[in-house]
C-alpha positions in Angstrom: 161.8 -12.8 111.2 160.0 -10.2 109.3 162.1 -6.4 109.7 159.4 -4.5 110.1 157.5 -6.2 112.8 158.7 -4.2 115.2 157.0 -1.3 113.8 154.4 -3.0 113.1 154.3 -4.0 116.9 154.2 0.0 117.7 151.2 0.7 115.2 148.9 -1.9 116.8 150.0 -0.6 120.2 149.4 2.9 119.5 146.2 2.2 117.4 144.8 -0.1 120.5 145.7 2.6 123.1 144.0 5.6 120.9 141.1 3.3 120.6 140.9 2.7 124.1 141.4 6.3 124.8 138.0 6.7 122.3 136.0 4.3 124.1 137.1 5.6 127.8 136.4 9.0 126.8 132.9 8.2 124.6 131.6 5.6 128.1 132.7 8.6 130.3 130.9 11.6 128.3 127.9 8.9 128.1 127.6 8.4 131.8 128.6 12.2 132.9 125.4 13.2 130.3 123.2 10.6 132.6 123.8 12.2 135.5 123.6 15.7 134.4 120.3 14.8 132.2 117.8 17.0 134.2 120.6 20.0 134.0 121.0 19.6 130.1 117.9 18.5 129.3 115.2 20.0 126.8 112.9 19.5 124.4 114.8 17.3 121.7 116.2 15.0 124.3 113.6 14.7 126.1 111.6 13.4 122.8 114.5 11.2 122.1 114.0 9.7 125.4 110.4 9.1 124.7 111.0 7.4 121.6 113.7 5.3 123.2 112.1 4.4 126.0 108.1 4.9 125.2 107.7 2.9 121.6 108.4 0.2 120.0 108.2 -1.1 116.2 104.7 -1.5 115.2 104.7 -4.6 113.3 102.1 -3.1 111.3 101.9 -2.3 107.7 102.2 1.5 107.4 102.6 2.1 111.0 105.9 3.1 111.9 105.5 2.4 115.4 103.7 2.1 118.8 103.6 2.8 122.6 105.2 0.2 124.5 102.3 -1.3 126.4 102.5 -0.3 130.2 105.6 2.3 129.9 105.5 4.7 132.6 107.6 8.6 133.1 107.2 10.1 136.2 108.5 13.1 134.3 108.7 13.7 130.8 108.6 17.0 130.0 106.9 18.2 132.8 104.5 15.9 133.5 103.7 12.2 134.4 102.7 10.1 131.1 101.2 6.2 131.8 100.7 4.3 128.9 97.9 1.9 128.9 98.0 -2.5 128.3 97.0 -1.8 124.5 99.2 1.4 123.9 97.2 4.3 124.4 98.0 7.5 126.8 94.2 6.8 128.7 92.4 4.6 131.2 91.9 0.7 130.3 89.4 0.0 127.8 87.8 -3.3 126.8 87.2 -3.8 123.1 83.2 -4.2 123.6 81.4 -1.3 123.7 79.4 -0.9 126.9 75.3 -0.7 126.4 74.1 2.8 126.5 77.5 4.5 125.5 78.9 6.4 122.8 82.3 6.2 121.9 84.5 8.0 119.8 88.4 7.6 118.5 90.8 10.9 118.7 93.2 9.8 116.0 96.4 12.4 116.3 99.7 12.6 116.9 101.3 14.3 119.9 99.4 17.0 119.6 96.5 14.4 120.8 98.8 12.7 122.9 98.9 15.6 125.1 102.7 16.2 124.5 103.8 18.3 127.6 100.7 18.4 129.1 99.0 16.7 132.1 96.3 13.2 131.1 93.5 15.3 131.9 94.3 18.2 130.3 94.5 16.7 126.6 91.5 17.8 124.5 90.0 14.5 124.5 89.5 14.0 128.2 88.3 18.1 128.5 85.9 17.2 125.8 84.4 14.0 127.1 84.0 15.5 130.6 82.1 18.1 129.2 80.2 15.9 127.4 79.3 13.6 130.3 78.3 16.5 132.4 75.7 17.5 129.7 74.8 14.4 129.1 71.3 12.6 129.7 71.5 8.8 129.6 74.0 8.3 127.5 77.6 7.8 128.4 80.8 9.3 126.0 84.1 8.0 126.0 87.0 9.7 124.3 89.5 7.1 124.0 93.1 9.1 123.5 94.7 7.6 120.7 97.2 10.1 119.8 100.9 8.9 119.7 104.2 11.0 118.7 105.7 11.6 115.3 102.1 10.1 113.7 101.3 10.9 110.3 98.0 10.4 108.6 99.3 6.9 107.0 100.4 5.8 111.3 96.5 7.2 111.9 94.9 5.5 109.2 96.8 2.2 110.0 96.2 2.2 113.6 92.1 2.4 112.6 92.5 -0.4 110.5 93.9 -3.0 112.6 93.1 -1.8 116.1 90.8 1.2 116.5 88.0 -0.7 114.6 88.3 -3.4 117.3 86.5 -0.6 119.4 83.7 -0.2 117.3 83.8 3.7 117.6 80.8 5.9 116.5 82.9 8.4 116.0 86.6 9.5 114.6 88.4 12.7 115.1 91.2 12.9 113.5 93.1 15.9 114.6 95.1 16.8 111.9 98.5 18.9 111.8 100.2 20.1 108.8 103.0 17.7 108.7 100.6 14.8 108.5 101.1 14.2 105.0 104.8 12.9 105.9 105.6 9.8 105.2 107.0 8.3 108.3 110.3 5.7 107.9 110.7 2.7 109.6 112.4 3.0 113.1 115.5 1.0 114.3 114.9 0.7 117.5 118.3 -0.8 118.7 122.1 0.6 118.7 123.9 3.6 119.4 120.8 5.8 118.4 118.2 4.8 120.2 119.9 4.2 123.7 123.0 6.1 124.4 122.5 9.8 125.9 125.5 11.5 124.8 124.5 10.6 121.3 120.9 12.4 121.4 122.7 15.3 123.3 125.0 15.7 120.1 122.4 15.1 117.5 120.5 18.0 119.1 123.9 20.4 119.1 124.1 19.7 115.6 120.5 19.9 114.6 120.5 23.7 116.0 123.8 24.2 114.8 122.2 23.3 111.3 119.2 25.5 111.7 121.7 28.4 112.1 123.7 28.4 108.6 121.5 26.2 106.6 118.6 28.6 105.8 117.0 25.7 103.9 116.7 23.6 107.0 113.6 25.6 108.8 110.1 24.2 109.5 108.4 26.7 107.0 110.3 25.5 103.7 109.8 21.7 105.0 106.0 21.6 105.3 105.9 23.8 102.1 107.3 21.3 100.1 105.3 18.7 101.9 101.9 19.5 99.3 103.8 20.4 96.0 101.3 19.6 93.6 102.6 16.1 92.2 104.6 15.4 95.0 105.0 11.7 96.9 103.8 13.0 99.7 100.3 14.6 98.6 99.7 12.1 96.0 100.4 9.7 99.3 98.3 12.0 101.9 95.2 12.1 99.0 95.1 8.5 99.7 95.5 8.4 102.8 92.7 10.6 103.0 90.4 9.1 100.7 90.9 5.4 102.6 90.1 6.9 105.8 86.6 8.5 104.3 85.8 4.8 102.6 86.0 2.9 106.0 84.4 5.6 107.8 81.5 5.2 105.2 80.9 1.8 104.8 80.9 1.5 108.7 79.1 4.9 109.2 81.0 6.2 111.4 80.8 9.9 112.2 84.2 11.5 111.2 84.9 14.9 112.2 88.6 16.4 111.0 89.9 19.1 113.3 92.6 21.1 111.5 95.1 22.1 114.2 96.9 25.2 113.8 100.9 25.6 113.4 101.5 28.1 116.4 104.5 30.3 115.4 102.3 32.5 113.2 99.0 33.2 113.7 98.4 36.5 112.8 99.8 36.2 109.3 99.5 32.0 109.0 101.9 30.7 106.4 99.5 27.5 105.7 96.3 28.8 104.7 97.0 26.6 101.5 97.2 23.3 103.4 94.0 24.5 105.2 92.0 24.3 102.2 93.4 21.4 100.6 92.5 19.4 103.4 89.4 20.6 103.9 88.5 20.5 100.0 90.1 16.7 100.2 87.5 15.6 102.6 84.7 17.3 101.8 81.9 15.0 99.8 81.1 12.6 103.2 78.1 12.8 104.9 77.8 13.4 108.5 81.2 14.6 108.2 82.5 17.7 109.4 84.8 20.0 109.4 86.6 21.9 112.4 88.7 24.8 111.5 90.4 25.9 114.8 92.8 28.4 113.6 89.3 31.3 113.9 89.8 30.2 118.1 92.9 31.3 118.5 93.2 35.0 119.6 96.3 36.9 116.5 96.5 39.9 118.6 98.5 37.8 121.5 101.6 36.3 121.2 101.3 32.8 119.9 103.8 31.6 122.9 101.0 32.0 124.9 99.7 28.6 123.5 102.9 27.1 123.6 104.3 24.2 125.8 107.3 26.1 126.6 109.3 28.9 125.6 111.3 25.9 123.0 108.5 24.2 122.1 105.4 25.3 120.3 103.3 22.0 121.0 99.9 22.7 122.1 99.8 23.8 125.8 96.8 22.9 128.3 95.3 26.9 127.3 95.5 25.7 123.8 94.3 22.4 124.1 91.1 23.8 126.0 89.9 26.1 122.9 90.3 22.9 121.1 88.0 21.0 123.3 85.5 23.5 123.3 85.9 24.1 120.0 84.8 20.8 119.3 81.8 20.9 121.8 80.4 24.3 120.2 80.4 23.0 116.5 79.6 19.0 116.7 77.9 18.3 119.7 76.0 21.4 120.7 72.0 20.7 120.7 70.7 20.8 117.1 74.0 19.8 115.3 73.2 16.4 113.4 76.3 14.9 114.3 75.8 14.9 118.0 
């Protein structure tokens, strides 16, 4: 008999019991989390859980992902959030387009999702209320398209193969200065995507980071995001050039509604993205351009817009200057796009 098998004996013993040690105290940490959730909750978590549990891999070229069709929170992040049969944060929509109506697409991420804010407080159902108050025979409908963690290329894919299928008259694309990332393909299964104590951790460690890595800050990343020659504006250029083409051939209306990063309005630090974008889709007719950064008042503190005191998404305060931002400058009587 081999000497040291004794020893060896011990090793395996000790290395089993230190692993079951691990797992007992990982499964513990992981259910103590669950039960604590709406105590330790907050902003990054509770997006984790709406990625976990709210989308699904898209199956599409270019489109990193979708809704799950027919999810339901009763509370995330404040308020209830229904996702429709086809994947859209709205009421039920058949393809066809009804006689006598006019409808329009609000491309976005969660922004136009209404991220933190309640269904009918999303820009697109303030603006097509106001619209079918005004209106005189003809019926609008907004249809909410926006889903989380878009980027132009999601937006631009999710036209292609499904928004078409609606026949819109209209697009607005509401865009946000990180939509010229290039989104990566999701793995929606393991450790990542499901266990609790793993997105409490990741969250720890990204503020952690934020703290003693002075590179690591929203400001240097969107920077960087439209170096001249860089992947990601040669790839948003594009992007943007595509979206004009289909929106021409099938004349449809497209009006671009540059949304405002809220931590600095007074002095804004994207004033250069502003007018590349703007410059980049200028040349289409019965296009327009909605600059909404003039509608929001410098001399208050940007919070005031702000989801919460974490989170600088677009509040329902916000997201009615956007709405009637919109009204005042495309659909007002005498504008050509109405």
């Amino acid at each position: 008999m081999n000497k040291n098998y004794p020893v060896f004996k011990k090793i395996l013993l000790y290395a089993s019991f230190s692993i079951l040690i691990l797992l007992s105290t990982l499964l513990a940490g992981e259910m103590a989390v669950r039960i604590a959730y709406p105590l330790v909750s907050n902003y990054d978590l509770e997006m984790w859980r709406y990625a976990a549990y709210g989308k699904a891999a898209s199956g599409i070229p270019a489109m990193s992902h979708k809704h799950k069709p027919g999810v339901y929170f009763k509370n995330l992040y404040g308020v209830e959030v229904k996702i429709n049969s086809k994947g859209l944060r709205d009421y039920e929509y058949s393809y066809k387009k009804p006689d006598n109506c006019y409808r329009i697409l609000a491309l976005g991420d969660s922004i136009t999702f209404g991220w933190g804010v309640p269904f009918e407080k999303a820009y697109a159902k303030l603006l097509e209320n106001k619209l079918n108050a005004a209106a005189k025979g003809t019926k609008y409908q907004i249809i909410n398209c926006g889903v989380g963690n878009y980027q132009l290329s999601d937006e631009l894919a999710f036209l292609k193969y499904e928004g078409l299928k609606y026949n819109p008259d209209m697009v607005i694309l509401g865009y946000f200065v990180d939509d010229a990332k290039i989104n990566a393909k999701v793995n929606y299964f393991g450790l990542k995507r499901h266990s609790y104590l793993y997105a409490l951790l990741a969250s720890r460690w990204n503020a952690l980071r934020v703290s003693f890595d002075p590179g690591y800050n929203f400001l240097n990343y969107y920077s960087a995001l439209y170096l001249p020659g860089s992947v990601t504006r040669r790839n948003l250029d594009a992007n943007i050039d595509e979206l004009k083409d289909i929106c021409r051939k099938r004349n449809i209306r497209l009006v671009v509604m540059l949304i405002p990063e809220l931590h600095n309005l007074k002095n804004y630090p994207f004033n250069n993205v502003r007018e590349h974008v703007s410059a980049e889709f200028s040349g289409l007719a019965n296009a327009k351009i909605v600059d909404l950064l003039p509608y929001f008042d410098k001399t208050l503190d940007p919070m005031v817009y702000w989801v919460s005191k974490e989170d600088a998404h677009h509040n329902s305060k916000a997201q009615a200057i956007m709405a009637e931002a919109l009204y005042s400058e495309v659909f007002k009587s005498g504008n050509n796009l109405r």
